[in-house]
N, C-alpha and C positions, 0 to 999 in steps of 0.2 A: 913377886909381891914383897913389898918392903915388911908387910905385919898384919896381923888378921884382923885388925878396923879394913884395910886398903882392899884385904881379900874380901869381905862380907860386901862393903860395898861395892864391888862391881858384882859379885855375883845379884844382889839386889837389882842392881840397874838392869841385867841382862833379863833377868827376869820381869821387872817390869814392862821391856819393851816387849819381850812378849806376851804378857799378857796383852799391853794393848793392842799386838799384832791380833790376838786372839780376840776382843773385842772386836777389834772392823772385822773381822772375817764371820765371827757371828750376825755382826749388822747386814753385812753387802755380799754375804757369798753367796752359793748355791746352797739349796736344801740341804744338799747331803754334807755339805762345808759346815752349816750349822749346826746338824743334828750335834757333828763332833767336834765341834767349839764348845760346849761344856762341858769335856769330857776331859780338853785340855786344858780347859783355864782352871778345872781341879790339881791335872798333873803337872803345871806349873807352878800354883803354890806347894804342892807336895814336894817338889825337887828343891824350891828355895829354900825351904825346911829343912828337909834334909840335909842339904848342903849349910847354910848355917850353921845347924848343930852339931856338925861333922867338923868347922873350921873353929867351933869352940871347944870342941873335947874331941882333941885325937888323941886315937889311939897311944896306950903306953907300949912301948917296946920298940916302936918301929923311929928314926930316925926322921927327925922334922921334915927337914927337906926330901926326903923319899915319899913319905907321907903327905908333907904337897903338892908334890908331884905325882903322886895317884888322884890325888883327891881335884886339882885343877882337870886333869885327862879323863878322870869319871865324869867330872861336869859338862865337857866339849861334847862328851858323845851322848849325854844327854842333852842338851840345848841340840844336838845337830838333828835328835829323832823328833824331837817338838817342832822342830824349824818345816823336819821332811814332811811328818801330819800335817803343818798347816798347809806346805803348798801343792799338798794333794787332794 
């Protein structure tokens, strides 16, 4: 990522598409799909939160680049557990 405008936004976008992923899946799934479609369109926005606030105050001590490099690989395997909830 070139700078933390570049970063924020794509983690926004990613976020967005799931939420709307999350949206159809509470319209058109099954019962049980819905039940926990609001349970993720909460921990969607909670993860874009976090990660924002995260790409605007990191941590002192640890080395930019190290640090976005945690902080990119923290969010892969969160969007991958969102992605797995939904297509289950």
């Amino acid at each position: 990522m070139a700078n933390k405008r570049t970063l924020k936004r794509a983690i926004h976008s990613i976020c967005e598409d799931l939420f709307a992923e999350a949206i159809a899946v509470s319209l058109y799934g099954t019962k049980g799909q819905q039940g926990n479609a609001e349970a993720l369109l909460f921990s969607i926005l909670k993860v874009e939160d976090e990660f924002i606030r995260r790409t605007s105050h990191p941590e002192p001590g640890l080395s930019a680049k190290a640090y976005f490099d945690d902080l990119k690989e923290n969010f892969k395997v969160q969007v991958s557990e969102i992605i797995d909830q939904l297509n289950g």
